[in-house]
C-alpha positions as CSV (number, residue, x, y, z in Angstrom):
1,X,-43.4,31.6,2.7
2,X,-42.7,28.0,3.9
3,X,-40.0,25.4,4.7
4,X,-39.8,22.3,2.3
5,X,-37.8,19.3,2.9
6,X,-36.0,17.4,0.7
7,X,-35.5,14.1,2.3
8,X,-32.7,11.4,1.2
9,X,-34.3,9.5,-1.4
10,X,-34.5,5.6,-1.2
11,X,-31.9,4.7,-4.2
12,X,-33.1,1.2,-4.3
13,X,-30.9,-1.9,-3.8
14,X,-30.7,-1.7,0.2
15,X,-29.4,1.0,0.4
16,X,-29.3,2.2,3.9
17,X,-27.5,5.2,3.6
18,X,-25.0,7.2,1.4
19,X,-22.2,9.5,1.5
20,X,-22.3,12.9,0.7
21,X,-19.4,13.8,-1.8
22,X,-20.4,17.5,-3.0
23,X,-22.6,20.5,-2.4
24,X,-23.7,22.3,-5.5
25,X,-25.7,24.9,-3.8
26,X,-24.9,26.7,-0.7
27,X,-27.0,28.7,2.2
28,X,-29.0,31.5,0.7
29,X,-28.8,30.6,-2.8
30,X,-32.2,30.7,-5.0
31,X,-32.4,27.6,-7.0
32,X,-35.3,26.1,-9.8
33,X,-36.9,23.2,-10.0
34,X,-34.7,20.0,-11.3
35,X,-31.1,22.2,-10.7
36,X,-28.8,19.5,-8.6
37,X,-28.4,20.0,-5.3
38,X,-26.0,17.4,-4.0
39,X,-23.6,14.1,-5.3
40,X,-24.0,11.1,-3.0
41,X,-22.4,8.5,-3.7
42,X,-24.0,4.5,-2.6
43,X,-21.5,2.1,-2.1
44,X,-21.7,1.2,-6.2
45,X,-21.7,4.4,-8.2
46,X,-21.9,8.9,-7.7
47,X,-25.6,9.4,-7.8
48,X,-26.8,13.8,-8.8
49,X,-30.1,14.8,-6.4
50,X,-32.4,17.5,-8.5
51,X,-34.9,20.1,-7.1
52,X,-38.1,19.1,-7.1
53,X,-39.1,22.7,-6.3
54,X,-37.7,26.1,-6.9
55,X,-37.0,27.6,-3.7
56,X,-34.2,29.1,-1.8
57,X,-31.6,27.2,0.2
58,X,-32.0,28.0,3.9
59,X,-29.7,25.0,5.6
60,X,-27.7,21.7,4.2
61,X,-28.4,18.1,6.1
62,X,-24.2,17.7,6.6
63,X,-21.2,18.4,5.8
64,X,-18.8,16.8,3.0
65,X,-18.1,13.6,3.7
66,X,-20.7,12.7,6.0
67,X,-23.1,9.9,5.5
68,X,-27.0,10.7,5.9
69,X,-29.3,7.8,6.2
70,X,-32.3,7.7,3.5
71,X,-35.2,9.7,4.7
72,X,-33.3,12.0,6.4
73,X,-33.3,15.8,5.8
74,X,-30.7,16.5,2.7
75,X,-31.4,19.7,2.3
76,X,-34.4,22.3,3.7
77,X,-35.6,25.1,1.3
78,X,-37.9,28.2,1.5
79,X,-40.8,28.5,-0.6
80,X,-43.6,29.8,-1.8
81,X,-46.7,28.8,0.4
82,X,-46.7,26.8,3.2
83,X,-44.3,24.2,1.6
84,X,-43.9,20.5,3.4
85,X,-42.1,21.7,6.8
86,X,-43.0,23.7,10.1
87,X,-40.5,26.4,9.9
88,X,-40.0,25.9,13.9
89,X,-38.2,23.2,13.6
90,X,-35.9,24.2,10.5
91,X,-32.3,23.8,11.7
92,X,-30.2,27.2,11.0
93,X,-28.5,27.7,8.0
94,X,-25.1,27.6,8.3
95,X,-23.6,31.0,7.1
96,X,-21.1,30.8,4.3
97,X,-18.4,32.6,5.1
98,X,-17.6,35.1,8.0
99,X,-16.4,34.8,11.3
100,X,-18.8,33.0,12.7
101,X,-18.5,29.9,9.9
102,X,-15.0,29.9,11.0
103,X,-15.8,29.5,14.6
104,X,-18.7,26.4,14.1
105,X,-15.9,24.9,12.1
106,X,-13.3,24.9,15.0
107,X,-15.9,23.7,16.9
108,X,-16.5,20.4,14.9
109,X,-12.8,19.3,15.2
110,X,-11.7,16.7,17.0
111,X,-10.5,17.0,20.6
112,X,-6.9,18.3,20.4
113,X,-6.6,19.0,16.9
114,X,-5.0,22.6,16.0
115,X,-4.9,23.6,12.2
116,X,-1.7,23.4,10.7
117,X,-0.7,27.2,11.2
118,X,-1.7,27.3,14.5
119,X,0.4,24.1,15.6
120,X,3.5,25.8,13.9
121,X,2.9,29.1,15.7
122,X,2.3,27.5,18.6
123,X,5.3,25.2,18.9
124,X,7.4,28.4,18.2
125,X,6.1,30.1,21.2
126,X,6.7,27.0,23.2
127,X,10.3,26.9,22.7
128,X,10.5,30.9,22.7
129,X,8.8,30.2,26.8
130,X,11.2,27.8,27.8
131,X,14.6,29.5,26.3
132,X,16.2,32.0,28.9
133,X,16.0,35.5,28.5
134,X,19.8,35.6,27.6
135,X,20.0,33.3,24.7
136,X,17.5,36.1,23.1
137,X,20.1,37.7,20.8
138,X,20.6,34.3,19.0
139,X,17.3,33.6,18.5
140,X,16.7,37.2,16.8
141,X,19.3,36.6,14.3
142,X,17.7,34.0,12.6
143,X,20.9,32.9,10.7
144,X,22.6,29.7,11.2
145,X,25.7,29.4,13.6
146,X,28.1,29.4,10.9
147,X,27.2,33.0,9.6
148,X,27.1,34.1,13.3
149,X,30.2,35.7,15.2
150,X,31.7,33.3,17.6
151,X,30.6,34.0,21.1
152,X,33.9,32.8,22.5
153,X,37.4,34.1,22.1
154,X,39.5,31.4,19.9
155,X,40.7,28.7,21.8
156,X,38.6,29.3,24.7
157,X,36.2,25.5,25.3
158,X,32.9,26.0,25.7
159,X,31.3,24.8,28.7
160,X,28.5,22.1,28.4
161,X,27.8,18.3,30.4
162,X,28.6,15.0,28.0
163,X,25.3,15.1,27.4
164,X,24.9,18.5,25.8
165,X,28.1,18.1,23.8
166,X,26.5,14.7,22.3
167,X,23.2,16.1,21.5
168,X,25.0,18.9,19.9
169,X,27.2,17.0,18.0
170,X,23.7,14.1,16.7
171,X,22.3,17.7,15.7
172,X,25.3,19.3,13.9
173,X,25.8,22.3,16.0
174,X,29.5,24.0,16.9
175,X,29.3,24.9,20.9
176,X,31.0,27.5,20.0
177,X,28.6,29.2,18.6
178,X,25.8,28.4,21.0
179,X,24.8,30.8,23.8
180,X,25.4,29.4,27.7
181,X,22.7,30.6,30.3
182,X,24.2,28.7,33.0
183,X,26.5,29.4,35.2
184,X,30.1,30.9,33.5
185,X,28.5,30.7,30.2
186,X,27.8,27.0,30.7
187,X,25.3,25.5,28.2
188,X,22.0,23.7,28.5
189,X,19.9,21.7,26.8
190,X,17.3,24.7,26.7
191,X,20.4,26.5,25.0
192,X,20.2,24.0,22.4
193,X,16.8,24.6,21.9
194,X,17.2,28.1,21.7
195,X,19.6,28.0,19.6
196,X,17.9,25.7,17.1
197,X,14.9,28.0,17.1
198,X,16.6,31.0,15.9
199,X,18.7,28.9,13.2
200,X,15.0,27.7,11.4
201,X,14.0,30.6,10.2
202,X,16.8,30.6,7.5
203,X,17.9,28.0,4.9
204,X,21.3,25.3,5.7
205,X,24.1,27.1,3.9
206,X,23.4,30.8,4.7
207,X,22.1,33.3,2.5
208,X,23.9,31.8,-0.8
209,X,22.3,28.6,-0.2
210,X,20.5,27.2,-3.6
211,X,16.5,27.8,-3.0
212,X,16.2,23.9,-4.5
213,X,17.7,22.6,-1.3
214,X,15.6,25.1,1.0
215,X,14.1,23.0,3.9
216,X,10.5,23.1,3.8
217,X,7.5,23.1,6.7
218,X,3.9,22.2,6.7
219,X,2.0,19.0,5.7
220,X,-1.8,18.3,4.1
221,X,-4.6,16.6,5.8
222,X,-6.5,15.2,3.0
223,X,-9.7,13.6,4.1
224,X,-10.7,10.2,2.4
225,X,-14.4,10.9,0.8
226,X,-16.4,9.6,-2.0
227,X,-14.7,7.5,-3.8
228,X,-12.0,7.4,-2.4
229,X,-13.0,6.1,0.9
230,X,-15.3,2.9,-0.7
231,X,-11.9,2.2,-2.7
232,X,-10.2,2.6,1.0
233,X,-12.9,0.3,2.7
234,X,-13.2,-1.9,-0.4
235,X,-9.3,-2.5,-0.4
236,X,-9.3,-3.4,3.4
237,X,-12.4,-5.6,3.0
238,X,-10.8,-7.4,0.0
239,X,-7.2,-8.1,1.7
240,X,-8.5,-8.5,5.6
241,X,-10.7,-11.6,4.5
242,X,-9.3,-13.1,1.3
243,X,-6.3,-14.8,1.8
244,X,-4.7,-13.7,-1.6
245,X,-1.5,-15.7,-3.7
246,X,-0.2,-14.5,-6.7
247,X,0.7,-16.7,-9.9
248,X,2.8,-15.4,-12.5
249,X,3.4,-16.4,-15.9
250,X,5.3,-15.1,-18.4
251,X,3.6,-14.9,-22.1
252,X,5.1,-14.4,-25.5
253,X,2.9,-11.6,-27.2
254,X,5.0,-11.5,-30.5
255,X,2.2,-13.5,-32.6
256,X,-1.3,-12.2,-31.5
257,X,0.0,-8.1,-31.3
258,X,1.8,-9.5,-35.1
259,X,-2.3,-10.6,-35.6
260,X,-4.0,-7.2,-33.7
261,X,-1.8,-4.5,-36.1
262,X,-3.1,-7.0,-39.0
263,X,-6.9,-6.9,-38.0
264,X,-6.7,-3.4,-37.3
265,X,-5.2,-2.8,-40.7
266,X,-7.6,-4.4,-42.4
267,X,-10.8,-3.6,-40.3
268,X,-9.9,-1.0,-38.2
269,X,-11.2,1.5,-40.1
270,X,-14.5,-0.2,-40.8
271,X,-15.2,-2.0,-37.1
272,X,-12.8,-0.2,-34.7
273,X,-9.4,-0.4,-33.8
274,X,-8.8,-3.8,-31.1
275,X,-6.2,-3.3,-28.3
276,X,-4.5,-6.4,-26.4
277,X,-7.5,-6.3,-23.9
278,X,-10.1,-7.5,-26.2
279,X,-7.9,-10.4,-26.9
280,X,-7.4,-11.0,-23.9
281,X,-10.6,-11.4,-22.4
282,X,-11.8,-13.9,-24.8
283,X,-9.0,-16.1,-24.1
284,X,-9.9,-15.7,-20.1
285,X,-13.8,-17.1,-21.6
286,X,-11.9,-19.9,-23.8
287,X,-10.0,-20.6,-20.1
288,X,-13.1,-20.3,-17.9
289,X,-15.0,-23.2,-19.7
290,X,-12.1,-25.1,-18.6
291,X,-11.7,-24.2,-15.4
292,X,-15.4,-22.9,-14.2
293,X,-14.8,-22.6,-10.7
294,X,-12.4,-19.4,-11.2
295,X,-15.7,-17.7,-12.9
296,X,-16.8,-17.5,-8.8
297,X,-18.0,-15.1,-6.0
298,X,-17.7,-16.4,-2.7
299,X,-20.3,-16.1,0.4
300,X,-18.1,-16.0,3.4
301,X,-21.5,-15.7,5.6
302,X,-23.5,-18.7,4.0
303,X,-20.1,-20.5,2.9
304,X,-21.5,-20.7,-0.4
305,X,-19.1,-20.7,-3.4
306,X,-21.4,-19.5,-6.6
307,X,-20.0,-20.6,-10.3
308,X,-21.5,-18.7,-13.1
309,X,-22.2,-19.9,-16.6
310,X,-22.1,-16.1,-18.0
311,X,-18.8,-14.5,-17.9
312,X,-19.2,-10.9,-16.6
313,X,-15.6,-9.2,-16.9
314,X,-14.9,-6.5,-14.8
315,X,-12.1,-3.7,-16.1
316,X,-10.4,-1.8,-13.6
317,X,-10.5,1.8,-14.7
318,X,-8.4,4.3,-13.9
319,X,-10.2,7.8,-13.1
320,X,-9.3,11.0,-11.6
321,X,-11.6,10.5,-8.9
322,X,-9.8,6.6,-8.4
323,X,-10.2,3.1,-9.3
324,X,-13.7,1.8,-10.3
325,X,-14.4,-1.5,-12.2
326,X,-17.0,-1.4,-14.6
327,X,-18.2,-4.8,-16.0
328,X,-18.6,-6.2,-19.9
329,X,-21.4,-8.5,-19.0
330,X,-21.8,-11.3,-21.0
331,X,-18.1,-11.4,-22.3
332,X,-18.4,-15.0,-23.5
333,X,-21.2,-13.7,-26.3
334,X,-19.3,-10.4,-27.6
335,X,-16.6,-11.2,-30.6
336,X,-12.7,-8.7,-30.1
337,X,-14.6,-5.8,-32.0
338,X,-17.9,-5.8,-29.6
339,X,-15.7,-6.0,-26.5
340,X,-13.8,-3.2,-27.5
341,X,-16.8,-1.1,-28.1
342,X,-18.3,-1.9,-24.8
343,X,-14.9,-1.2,-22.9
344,X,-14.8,2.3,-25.1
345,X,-18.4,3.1,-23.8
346,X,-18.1,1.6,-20.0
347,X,-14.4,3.7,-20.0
348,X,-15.5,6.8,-21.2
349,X,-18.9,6.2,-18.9
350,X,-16.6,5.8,-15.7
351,X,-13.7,8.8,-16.6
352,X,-16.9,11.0,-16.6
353,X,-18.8,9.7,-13.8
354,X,-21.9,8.3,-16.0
355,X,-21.8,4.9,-15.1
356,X,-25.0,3.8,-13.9
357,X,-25.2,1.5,-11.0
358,X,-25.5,-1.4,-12.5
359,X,-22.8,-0.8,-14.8
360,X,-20.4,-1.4,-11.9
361,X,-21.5,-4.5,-10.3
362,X,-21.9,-8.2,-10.6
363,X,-18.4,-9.1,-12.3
364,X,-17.7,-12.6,-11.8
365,X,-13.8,-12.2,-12.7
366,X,-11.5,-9.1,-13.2
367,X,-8.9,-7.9,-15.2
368,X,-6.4,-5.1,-14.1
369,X,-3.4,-3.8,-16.4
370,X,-1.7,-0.5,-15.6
371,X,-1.2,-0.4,-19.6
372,X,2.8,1.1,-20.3
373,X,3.0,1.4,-16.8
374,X,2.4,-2.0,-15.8
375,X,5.7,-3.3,-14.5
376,X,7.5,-6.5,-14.6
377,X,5.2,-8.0,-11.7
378,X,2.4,-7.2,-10.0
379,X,0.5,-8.5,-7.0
380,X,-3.5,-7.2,-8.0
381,X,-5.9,-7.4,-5.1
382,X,-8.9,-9.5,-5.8
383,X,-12.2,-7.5,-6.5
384,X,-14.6,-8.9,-3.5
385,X,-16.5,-10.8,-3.6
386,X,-14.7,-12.7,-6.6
387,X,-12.0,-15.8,-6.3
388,X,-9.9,-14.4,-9.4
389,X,-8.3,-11.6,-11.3
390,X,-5.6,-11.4,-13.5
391,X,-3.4,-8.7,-13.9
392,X,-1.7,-7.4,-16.8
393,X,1.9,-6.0,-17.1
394,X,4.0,-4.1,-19.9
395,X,4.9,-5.6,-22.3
396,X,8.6,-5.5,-23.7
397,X,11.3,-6.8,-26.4
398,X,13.6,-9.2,-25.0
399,X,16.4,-11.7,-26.8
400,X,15.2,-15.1,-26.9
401,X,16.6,-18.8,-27.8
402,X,14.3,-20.2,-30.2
403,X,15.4,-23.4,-32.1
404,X,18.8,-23.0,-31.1
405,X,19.1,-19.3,-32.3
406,X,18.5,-15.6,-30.8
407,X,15.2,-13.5,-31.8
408,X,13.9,-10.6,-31.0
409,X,10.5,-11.3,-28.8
410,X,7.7,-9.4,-27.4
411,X,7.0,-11.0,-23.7
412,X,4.5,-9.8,-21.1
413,X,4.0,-11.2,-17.4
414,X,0.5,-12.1,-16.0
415,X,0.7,-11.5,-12.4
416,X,-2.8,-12.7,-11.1
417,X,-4.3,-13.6,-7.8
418,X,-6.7,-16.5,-6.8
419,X,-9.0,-16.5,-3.3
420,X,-6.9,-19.4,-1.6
421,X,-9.8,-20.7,-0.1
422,X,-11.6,-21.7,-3.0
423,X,-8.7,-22.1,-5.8
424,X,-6.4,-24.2,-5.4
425,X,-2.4,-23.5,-6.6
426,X,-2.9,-26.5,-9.4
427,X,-5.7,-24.9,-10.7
428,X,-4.6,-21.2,-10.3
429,X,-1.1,-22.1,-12.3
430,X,-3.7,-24.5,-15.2
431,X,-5.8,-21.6,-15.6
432,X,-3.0,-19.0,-16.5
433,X,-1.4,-21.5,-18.5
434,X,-4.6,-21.9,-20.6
435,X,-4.5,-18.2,-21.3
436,X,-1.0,-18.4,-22.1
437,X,-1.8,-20.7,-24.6
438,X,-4.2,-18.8,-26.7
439,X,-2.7,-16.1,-26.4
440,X,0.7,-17.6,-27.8
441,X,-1.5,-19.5,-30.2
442,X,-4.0,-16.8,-31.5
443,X,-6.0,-18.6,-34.2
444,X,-7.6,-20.6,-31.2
445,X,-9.5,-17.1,-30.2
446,X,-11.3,-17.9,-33.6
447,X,-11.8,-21.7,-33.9
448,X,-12.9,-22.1,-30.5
């Protein structure tokens, strides 16, 4: 029997290093050639790592979360034979469960940190250790002060300094009910304390109090990983070195979703059913040949502003591991039917995790919309590193004048933002109107 290491292979691209988003074997486990051992996931898409052996797991390069650099160990196995590794050097395998896992996990917390049941226990103890041995009886009734006999006959005053009485009366608690330690019964601030301690442990209202206005305890640390953490650094890139602005417009949709329930009447059936966003992006190509410099990326590093002739349209997908942004290349070539098919595929591609690398990079503008959801306005954050993307909100019946009389209407806000470096307000405000403009005027998506 042998070691064999299976290193980080070089994804192409650059690609220094990647993150490590899930295990799919564990310590001990016997695994075949091509089964997946890990997701890793490269600044662009989730990547699956197969077995190039069968084998047995005997250690994992790092935890979930963790970045590994390519060529280092992801993953050591034992074999049959001699296999690629001295088994000297093979790290040990963590154990899977069992004391001793819990014990390397403490030990790779941070400095300070308690888990979250251990903080609460001991917090209680700390207040239990500075409470006086006579203010015992309250704390063991758990109960709050109203349901507890008065410690005091009536009309005798408690004693306590100003300053107890107001931090009594900020925390909503009747002195009269409170247990003194000092001197003559007088009250403390540890009294306080005490007294607060022993009223937790039941809900405000006593024991007919409605369990839907039960106080609760606890809280969730919820690591950012995968994709979640490139949206994270992504989204701090984006708004720490773009200075954004936001345009919006408002459109009247009445005509061209008049013209989409036609077409899809009449060809639905036959070439697929068109939503709003097919439209849509070809009136953002009709608007890009006037206005080329929105169809950008910018090079803060070389200060080199790139227009492109092809229109690569990136969609901002919604999935339930977060946002990613697949891109319709070539957007200015593909007629309403052919972009819908492509947005189908790259969609159902993204929801599933399929999307290949490329798939999901090189847009030159983006669109966003948040579909029913999307609000009256919006203030999208520009993909990076693009100059543009428009963003999409619900749309919604509203009176109208038109020629002097009230209709019906069907309107819709674009709320977009423009990289203020490199578009100018004019241009920003020109551009939107163009869209506006087809999309008011529909038969231009044809002629043009």
């Amino acid at each position: 029997m042998g070691d064999y290491v299976i290193k980080m292979p070089d994804l192409g691209e650059g690609i220094a290093e990647v993150e490590v988003v899930a295990w799919r074997v564990q310590p001990g486990e016997a695994i075949k050639e091509d089964q997946i051992l890990a997701d890793v996931m490269t600044d662009k898409a989730t990547v699956e790592i197969p077995s190039p052996v069968h084998g047995t797991v005997k250690g994992l390069g790092g935890k979930v979360g963790e970045s590994l650099a390519v060529g280092a160990e992801l993953i050591r196995l034992e074999v049959e034979g001699a296999g690629n590794a001295a088994a000297a050097s093979a790290p040990a395998a963590r154990p899977a469960a069992g004391a001793q896992a819990q014990a390397d996990e403490a030990a790779e917390l941070p400095h300070g940190f308690v888990p979250e049941p251990a903080r609460v226990a001991a917090a209680a103890a700390s207040v239990a250790q500075a409470a006086p041995v006579a203010a015992a009886p309250a704390r063991a009734t758990g109960a709050p002060a109203a349901a507890r006999p008065a410690l005091r006959a009536e009309g005798e005053k408690p004693l306590a300094a100003p300053a107890v009485r107001k931090r009594a009366w900020d925390l909503g608690i009747e002195l009269q009910y409170v247990a003194g330690s000092g001197p003559a019964g007088r009250i403390g601030h540890a009294d306080l304390d005490a007294h607060l301690a022993g009223a937790r442990g039941a809900p405000r209202g006593g024991a007919g109090q409605d369990a839907r206005y039960a106080e609760l305890e606890g809280e969730e640390a919820v690591p950012l990983i995968g994709l979640r953490r490139k949206i994270a650094e992504k989204m701090q890139l984006a708004k720490r070195q773009i200075p954004h602005f936001t345009y919006v417009e408002e459109v009247d949709v009445t005509d061209i979703e008049a013209l989409r329930t036609q077409l899809n009447a009449r060809y639905g059936e036959e070439r697929g059913r068109i939503t709003l966003l097919p439209l849509l992006m070809r009136a953002v190509v009709l608007a890009v040949r006037r206005f080329p410099a929105v169809n950008a990326r910018y090079d803060e590093g070389a200060n080199l502003v790139t227009r492109y002739q092809p229109v690569h349209i990136g969609i901002a997908t919604q999935t339930e591991a977060g946002l990613m942004v697949p891109v319709v290349r070539h957007a200015e070539a593909r007629d309403p039917w052919a972009s819908a098919a492509e947005i189908a595929r790259l969609a159902e591609a993204a929801r599933c995790g399929k999307c290949a690398r490329d798939e999901l990079s090189g847009s030159t503008i983006t669109i966003t919309s948040l579909g029913a959801l999307g609000g009256i306005v919006s203030t999208p954050v520009i993909n990076h590193p693009e100059v543009a993307i428009v963003g999409v909100n619900r749309i919604v019946e509203r009176p109208v004048v038109r020629n002097g009389g009230m209709v019906a209407r069907k309107l819709m806000n674009l709320s977009s933002s423009f990289d203020h470096r490199v578009i100018d307000g004019m241009v920003a405000a020109e551009f939107i109107q163009a869209i506006r403009d087809t999309l008011e005027n529909p038969a231009i998506l044809f002629v043009e």
